[in-house]
Every structure is written in structure tokens, then in C-alpha cells.
N, C-alpha and C positions, 0 to 999 in steps of 0.2 A: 443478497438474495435477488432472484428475479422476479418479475412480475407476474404473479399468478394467472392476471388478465389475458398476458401475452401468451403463457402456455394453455390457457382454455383456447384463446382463439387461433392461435397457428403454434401448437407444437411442432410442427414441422420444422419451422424456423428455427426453434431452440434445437433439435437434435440436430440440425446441420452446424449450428454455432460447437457443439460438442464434437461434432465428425473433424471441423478446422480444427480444434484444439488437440486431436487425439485421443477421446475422453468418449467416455461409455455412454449411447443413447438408450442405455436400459435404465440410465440415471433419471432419465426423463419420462420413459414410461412408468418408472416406482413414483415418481412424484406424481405425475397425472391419478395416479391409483390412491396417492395418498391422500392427494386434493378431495375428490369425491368421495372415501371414506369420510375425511374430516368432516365433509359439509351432510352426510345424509348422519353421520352418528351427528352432527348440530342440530338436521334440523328434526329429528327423534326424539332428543333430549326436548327442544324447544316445544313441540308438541302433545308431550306428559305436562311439563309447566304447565303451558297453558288448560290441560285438560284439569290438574290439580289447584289452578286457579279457580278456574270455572267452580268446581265441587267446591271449594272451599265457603265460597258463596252463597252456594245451596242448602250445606249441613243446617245451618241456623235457620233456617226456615223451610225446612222438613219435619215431617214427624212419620211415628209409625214403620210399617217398614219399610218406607221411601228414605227412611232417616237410618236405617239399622243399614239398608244396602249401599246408600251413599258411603258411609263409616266404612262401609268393608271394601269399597270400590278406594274411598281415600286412600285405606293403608295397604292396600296392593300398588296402588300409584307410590306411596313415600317410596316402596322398595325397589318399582320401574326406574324412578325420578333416577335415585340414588345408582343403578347401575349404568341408566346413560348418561349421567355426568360422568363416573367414571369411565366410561366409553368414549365419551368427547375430549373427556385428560387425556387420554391415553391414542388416540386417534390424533390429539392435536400434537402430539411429543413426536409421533410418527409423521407426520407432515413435517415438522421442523428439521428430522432427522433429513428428510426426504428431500428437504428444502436446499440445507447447505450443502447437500454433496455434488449440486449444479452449479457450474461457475457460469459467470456473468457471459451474457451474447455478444456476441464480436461482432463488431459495426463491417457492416459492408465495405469491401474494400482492402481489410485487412491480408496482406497474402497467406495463403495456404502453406504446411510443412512446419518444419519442426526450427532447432536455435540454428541453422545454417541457410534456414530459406527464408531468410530478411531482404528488402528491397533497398536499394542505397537512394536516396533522397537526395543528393548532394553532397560534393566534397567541399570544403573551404579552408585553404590557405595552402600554402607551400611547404613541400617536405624538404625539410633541412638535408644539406648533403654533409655527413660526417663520415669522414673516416673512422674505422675503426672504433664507433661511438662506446662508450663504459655505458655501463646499465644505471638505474636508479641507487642502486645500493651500496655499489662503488664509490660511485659519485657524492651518495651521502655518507659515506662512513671517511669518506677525503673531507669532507664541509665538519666533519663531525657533528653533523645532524640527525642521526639514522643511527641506532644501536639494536641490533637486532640479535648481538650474540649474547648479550646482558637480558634483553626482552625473555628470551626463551629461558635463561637460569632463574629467574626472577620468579616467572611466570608460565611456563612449556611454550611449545611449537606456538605460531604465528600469533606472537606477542612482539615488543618494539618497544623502544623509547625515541620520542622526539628528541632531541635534545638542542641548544643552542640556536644557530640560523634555524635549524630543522621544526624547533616548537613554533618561531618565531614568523616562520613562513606561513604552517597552518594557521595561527592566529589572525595574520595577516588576512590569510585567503578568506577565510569565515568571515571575519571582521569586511571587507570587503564585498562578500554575500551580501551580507545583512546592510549594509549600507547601498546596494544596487535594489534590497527588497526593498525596505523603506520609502526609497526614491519612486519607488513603482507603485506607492501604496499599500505595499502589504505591512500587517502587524507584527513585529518582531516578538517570538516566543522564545525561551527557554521551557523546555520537557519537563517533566519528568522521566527518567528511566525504567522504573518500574509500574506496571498496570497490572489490572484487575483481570481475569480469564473470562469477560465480558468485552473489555476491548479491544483485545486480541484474536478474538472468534470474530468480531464486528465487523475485521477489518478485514476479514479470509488468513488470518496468518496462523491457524490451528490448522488448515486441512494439509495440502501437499506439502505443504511448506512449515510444517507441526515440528519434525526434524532436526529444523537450521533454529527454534526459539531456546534461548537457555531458560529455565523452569526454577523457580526458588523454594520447593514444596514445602517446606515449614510456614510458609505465609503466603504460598496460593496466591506467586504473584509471579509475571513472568517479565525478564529482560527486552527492550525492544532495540529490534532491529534496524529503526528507522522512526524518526518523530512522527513520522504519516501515523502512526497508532494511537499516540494522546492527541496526537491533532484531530484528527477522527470522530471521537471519542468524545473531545473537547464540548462538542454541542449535543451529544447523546438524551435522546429524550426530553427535546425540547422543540419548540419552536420555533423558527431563528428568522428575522429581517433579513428579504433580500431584495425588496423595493428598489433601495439603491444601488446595486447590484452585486456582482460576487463580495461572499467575504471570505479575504485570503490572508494570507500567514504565513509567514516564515520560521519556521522551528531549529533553531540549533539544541543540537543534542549530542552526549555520547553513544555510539550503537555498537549490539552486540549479537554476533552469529555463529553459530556451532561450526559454520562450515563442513557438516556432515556429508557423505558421500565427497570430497573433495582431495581422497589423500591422494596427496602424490602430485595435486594440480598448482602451477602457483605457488611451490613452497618458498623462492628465495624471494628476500625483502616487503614489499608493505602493499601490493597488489590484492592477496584475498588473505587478510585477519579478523580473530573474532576480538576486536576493539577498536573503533574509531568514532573520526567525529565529523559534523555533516550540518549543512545545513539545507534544511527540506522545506519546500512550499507547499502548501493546501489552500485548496479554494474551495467552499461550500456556493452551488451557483445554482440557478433553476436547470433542468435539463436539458432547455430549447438553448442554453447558454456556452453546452458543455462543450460542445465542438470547438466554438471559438477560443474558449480558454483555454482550452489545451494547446490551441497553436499561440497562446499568448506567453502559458509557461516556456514551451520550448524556446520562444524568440528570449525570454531569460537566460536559458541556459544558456541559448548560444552568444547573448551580451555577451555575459562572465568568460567564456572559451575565447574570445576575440578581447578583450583585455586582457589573459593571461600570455595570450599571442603563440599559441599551439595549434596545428594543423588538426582537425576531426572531419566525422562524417558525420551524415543525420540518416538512421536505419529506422525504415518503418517496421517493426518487428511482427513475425509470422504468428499465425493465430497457435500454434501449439507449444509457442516459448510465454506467452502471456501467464501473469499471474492469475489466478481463479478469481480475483476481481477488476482485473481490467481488460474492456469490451476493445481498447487500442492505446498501442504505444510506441512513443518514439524513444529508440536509444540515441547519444550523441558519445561517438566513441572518437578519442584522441589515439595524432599517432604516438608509438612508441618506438624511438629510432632499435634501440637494442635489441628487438624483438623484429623490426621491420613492418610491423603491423600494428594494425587498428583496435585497441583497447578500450572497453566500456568506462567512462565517468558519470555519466547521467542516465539516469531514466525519467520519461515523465509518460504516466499512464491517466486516461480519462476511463473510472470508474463507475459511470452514470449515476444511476440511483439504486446500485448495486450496495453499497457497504453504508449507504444511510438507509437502509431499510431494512440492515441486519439493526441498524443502531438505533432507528427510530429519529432521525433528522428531518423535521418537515419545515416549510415554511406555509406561509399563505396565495394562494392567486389574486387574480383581482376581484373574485366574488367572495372573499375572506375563506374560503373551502381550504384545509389544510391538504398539501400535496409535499410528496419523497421529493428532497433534494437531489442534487447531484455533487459528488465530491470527485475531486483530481489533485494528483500532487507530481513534485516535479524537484529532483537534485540541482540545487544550487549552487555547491562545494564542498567537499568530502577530502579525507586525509587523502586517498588515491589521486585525486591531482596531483600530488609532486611529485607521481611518475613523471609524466610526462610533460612538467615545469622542468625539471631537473634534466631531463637529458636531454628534449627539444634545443633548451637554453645553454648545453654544456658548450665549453670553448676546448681549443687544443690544451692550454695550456694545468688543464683542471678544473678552474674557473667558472660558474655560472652567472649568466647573465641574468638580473632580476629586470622582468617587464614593468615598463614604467608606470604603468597602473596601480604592481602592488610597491613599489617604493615607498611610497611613504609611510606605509605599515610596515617599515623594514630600519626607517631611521635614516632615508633616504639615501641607502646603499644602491648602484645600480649594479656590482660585482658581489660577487660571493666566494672570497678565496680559500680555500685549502688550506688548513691546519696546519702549521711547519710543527 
């Protein structure tokens, strides 16, 4: 949610942060409408209280008909009291409605347009020159790592099995994550996969993006798509130490996405399926903090890409491809020789104090005042890496080359031959 403070005082700002995004600024006028309904049904209701306080005080030391009229003044107030409270329930559901259908303000800077008017930040590394390069899928169904015609009988369209080098690689790569989080300080988690339809709304993952969640309705529990949601969630309604400064995480997880509106895109091999697995960073940090970490997560991502030893870019992403709770984001997309082109592996988005104020994450300042944190999270390794492990590293001969980084999560292979 956004700051109420900030649409009393410059709504203006908020409707232009929705014009970047594409998004309705009557979103914003319903909420200003909401605001001030909420607050005059508050301060009506608060005003019978107190009026029925007052009386309450007086009945006993009245008599007469100053005592028979107080009596009848009281129970005309019980029946005031009673319909503006439910005025103010009902005003306050209307606010909240009002509330999350505004997504988070996009920090100055972010460029304008939609998913193809991103700004390139930087390239880094050199494009391999292959002839006639084989794709990922080739490549892994030669390695015997990548079973994707077994996946689909198993289980339907964009399903998989790792298998052999293939499991052994992602492991690696995770394992590898987690061991660069660690070294950086963050807390290594294991998720949970399934949450509550509290930390899923918290996190913005119910509104545009409601679609891509799988749903378990017999226990009103939903699939996540990413650990950013128990990690989220993880401090909900508490108050959390950040004296010492951010506190970050690293979540490995299984994640899982409907891939809805998606047919027909990405169908061959293990680029967009609704099962993988990932390892994701979260940082709970003060706000004045938040800029900086998120050039801290990125400088992560871009370790891990520069030990896998694959060419990417760094795309500052346009304000109308952001998700409904992040104010900026960078993607880091590798190349992918088979395709000729730059394909997304990471994202890390800085959320400000957007999805800990749906969740209620405060900490304290230095006058002990409880104040909204700030949360960001950021892709550290995900199954879709051995896109573009795999054919970056392909040789003539079949063959891939394992960078020397993840070797030794490998059994210190530096080749990966082909199946005879």
C-alpha cells in the first residue's frame, strides 16, 4: 500500500506514478474519496462515544426529568453509536478496497512506456561466436539432462524432468547461490510453498498478477511463485531490529506459475514452466536504505552471472512492465546464442515500504516511534539459468564446458559429454 500521507499531500505525484505505469488515475481519485469518507465516518462515530461517554456520567447523578431525558438521549445515542460504527466498518473495508488497487510510486527516474521501453545499463562480457549453435534442449536431451517429452506425459505441457548432469547442475547452481548468500551475510532459508491468502495479497500477488497464482481451494491456500512471499510475510505483524542494519535472506524454494495468457510463447524446453526452483534474496531495511540495497542485491546478481561466465545486460525496467509493488527494477538478462538474443534470469525489484504496510513490518527509529520498513528482493539462481549455461558453454563437438566456479558441485568435471 501507499502512503496515505503522501496522497493527502501531493496526489498529484501518485497519479503521474499511475500514468508511467499505464494504470487508472481514477484509482486515485476513488481512494482520495475513500480516505475522507473513512476519516469523517471516524470522526462521527468518535464523536457519539464521546457524546455517550459524557451521558453516561451524568445519568447517576441526575434526577427527575433531567434523568428521564438524559435516559432517552442515552438510548437514541446506543442506536447513533451502533450505526456509525458500522459506518466506519464499512467505510474502512471501502478504503482498503480503495487502497490496494494503487500500485506502489515509481521512483524518479524510472523510464516511461511499456515491456520494450527499458533502458540498457550495461553490457558485460563477450558473445561467443558459434556456428550453427543447438539450443538448450538439444543440447540437454544429448547430456541426457532435460526430459521434457516424459515431463509433459507425466504431468501436461511445460513440465520437465532434470535428470543426471541436468539435476546435478541445478543443485550445483543453488547450492552455489546459497553459498555466495551466506558469504555476504544473508540468512539461508528454506520456504515453505504454500501460504496463507494473507501473504499473498501482502505481497501484491492477488491483484494483476491473481491469474499466474495456482489456488488450492479445499485449504485456502495458495502455490507461491517465488520465496519473495514467505519471506515477506516471514516478519508480518511484528516489529523487527534494524539498528544493525538490513536484515536479508536468502530463500531457496520450489516455485510455481500458471503461465496464463502465455500459450504459444516459450513453449520448447525449460525457459517459461509452471515448476522450478530458485534461489531468492529479501532484505527488510529502513527506507532511507532502500536505494542502496538494491544496487547491492543487483551487484549479487551480477557476482553469480560473472562465475557462471555468460554474457548479460543490466535493463533498468520501464515504469509500465513493473510489478504493482515495485516503485524500480533492474532486470539482468543473459545471452542466449540459439535465439541470438538477450533473455531475462534475474530480477531485483526495490518495494519501498509498499508490501510491509500491507503486512504490517515496522521497526523502530531512534526515538523508539515504530515506522513501515522497507522490503526488496532479488534472483540469485533459478532452473532457467542452464539456458544459457548450456549453450553459452556448448563446444563443436556436443560437449559443454562447466565454468570453473561450479565444478566442484559437479565432482570436479570441467566437460559434460553426450550420452553415447
Amino acid at each position: 500500500m501507499i502512503d496515505l500521507r503522501l496522497l493527502r499531500e501531493d496526489p498529484d505525484r501518485i497519479r503521474a506514478s499511475q500514468q508511467l505505469r499505464g494504470e487508472s488515475t481514477e484509482a486515485v481519485d476513488e481512494l482520495l474519496r475513500a480516505d475522507e469518507a473513512r476519516r469523517s465516518a471516524t470522526q462521527r462515530f468518535e464523536a457519539l462515544r464521546a457524546e455517550q461517554k459524557s451521558l453516561s456520567k451524568r445519568v447517576p447523578k441526575a434526577s427527575g426529568d433531567e434523568r428521564a431525558a438524559l435516559l432517552a438521549r442515552t438510548k437514541e445515542l446506543a442506536a447513533e453509536v451502533k450505526a456509525a460504527e458500522a459506518e466506519t466498518t464499512a467505510a474502512g473495508e471501502a478504503l482498503r478496497t480503495a487502497h490496494l488497487a494503487v500500485s506502489n510510486v515509481v521512483q524518479d527516474g524510472v523510464p516511461p512506456g511499456g515491456e520494450d521501453d527499458f533502458v540498457v545499463l550495461r553490457e558485460v562480457g563477450d558473445i561467443p561466436q558459434i556456428d550453427n549453435p543447438k539450443d538448450h534442449l538439444e543440447i540437454g536431451e544429448a547430456l541426457r539432462a532435460i526430459d521434457t517429452e516424459r515431463g509433459a506425459k507425466v504431468s501436461g505441457s511445460r513440465f520437465y524432468f532434470l535428470t543426471g548432469v541436468g539435476a546435478l547442475l541445478q543443485l550445483g547452481l543453488l547450492q552455489m547461490a546459497i553459498a555466495q548468500a551466506v558469504e555476504h551475510g544473508f540468512t539461508p532459508s528454506i520456504t515453505p510453498s504454500l501460504v496463507k491468502p494473507e501473504s499473498m495479497e501482502g505481497t501484491g500477488f492477488l491483484g494483476a498478477h491473481a491469474s499466474e497464482v495456482y489456488r488450492l481451494e479445499a485449504d485456502d491456500l495458495y502455490l507461491v511463485g517465488t520465496s519473495e512471499v514467505p519471506l515477506a510475510a516471514y516478519h508480518s505483524n511484528e516489529i523487527i531490529d534494524l539498528e544493525g542494519g538490513p536484515q536479508r535472506f536468502a530463500g531457496w524454494s520450489s516455485c510455481y506459475r500458471r503461465e496464463a495468457g502465455s500459450y504459444g510463447k516459450d513453449v520448447r524446453g525449460i525457459l517459461r514452466v509452471h515448476q522450478f526452483d530458485k534461489v531468492e534474496m529479501f532484505s527488510f531495511c529502513k527506507p532511507e536504505d532502500a536505494a542502496e540495497e538494491h544496487l547491492r542485491l543487483l551487484a549479487m546478481e551480477e557476482e553469480m552471472l560473472a562465475k557462471v561466465e555468460i554474457p548479460y545486460r543490466v535493463i533498468d525496467v520501464a515504469g509500465g512492465d513493473l510489478g504493482s509493488s515495485a516503485s524500480r527494477k533492474y532486470d539482468c538478462e543473459a545471452w542466449v546464442p540459439s535465439q541470438g538474443r538477450y533473455r531475462e534470469v534475474t530480477s531485483t525489484s526495490n518495494c519501498t515500504t509498499f508490501q510491509a504496510r500491507r503486512l504490517n513490518i515496522r521497526y523502530r527509529d531512534a526515538d523508539g516511534k515504530p515506522q513501515t520498513a522497507a522490503t526488496l528482493n532479488g534472483t540469485l539462481a533459478t532452473t532457467r539459468w542452464l539456458i544459457p549455461i548450456l549453450e553459452n558453454h556448448q563446444q563443436p563437438d556436443g560437449s559443454v564446458r562447466v565454468p570453473k566456479a561450479l565444478q566442484p558441485y559437479l565432482g570436479g568435471r570441467d566437460i559434460l559429454e553426450p550420452a553415447r
